[in-house]
C-alpha positions in Angstrom: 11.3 -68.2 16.2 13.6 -65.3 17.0 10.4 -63.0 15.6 8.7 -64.0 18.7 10.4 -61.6 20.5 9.6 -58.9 17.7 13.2 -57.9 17.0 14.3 -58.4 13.2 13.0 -59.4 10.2 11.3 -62.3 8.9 10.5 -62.6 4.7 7.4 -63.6 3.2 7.4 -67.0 3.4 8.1 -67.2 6.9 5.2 -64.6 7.3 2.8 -66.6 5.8 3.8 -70.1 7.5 4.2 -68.4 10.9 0.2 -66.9 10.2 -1.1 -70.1 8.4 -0.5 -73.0 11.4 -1.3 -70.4 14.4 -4.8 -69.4 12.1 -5.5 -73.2 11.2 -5.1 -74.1 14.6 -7.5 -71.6 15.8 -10.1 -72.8 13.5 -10.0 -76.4 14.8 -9.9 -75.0 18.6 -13.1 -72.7 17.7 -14.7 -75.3 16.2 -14.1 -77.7 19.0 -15.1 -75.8 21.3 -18.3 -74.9 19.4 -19.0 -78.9 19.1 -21.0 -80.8 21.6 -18.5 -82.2 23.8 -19.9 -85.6 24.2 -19.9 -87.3 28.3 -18.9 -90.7 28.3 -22.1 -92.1 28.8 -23.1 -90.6 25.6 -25.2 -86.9 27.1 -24.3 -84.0 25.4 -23.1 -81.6 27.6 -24.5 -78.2 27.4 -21.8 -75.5 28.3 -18.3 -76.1 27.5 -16.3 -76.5 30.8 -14.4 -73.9 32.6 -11.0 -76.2 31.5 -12.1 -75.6 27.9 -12.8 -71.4 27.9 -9.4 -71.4 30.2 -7.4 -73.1 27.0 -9.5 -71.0 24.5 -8.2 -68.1 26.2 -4.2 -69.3 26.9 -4.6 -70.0 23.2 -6.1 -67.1 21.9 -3.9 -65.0 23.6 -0.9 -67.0 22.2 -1.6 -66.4 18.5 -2.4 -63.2 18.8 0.9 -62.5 20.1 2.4 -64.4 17.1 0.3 -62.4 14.7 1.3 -58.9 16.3 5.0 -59.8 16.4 4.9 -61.4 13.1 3.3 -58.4 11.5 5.7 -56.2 13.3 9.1 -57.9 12.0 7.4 -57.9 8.4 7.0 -54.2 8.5 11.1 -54.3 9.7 11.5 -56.3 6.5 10.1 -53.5 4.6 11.8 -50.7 6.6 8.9 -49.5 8.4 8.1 -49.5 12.0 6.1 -51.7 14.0 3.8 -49.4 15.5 2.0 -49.4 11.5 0.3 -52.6 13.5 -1.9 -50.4 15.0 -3.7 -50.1 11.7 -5.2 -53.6 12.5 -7.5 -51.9 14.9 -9.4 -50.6 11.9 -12.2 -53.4 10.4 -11.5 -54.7 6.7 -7.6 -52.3 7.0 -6.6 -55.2 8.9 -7.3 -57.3 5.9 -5.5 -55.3 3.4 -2.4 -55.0 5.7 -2.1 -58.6 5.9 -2.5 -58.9 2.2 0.4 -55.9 1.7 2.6 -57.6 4.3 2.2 -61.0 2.4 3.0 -59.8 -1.1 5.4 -56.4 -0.2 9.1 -56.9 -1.3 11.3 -56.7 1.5 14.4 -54.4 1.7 17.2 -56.2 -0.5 19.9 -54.8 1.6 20.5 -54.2 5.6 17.8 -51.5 7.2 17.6 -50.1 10.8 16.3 -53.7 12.0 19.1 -55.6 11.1 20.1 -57.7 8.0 17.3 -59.2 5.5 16.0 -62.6 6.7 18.0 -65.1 3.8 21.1 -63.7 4.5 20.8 -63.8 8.5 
């Protein structure tokens, strides 16, 4: 999980697995939090509690850090810098820079950012 820490290079596999778990996971957080939680008397509450938008946020806030800084040590697979994250500002670019990360080839030999991920 070194790519945490946005320093290196991480392939495409390790790309996709490290945005696949963090975006599933998100989906089953949104989705229980947009559920009726249920009291244990059987009343639906109305508004999700201030325990539930508290983890919402701590979790948002964690996978998007794992999406920025696994984005960022894909583009140092490829040779290019990090701040080429910036593009996911832009609506629907976002898309087509995940796509590019996700199928690019990375650098076969050593760049700048160190050595490429299945030799390190």
């Amino acid at each position: 999980m070194n790519f945490l820490m946005m320093q290196g290079r991480i392939g495409r596999a390790q790309f996709l697995s490290a945005n696949l778990l963090p975006f599933i996971l998100w989906i089953l957080a949104l989705l229980a939090a947009l559920t009726p939680l249920k009291h244990v008397l059987g009343r639906a509450l109305a508004a999700p509690g201030m325990v539930t938008v508290l983890f919402g946020l701590i979790l948002f806030l964690f996978l998007f850090w794992v999406f920025i800084a696994s984005q960022i040590c894909r583009l140092h697979d490829i040779g290019q810098t990090g701040l080429w994250v910036l593009l996911n500002m832009i609506p629907g670019v976002n898309l087509l820079m995940f796509l590019f990360l996700l199928f690019s080839k990375g650098e076969d030999s050593a760049n700048r950012f160190g050595m490429p991920p299945l030799m390190s």
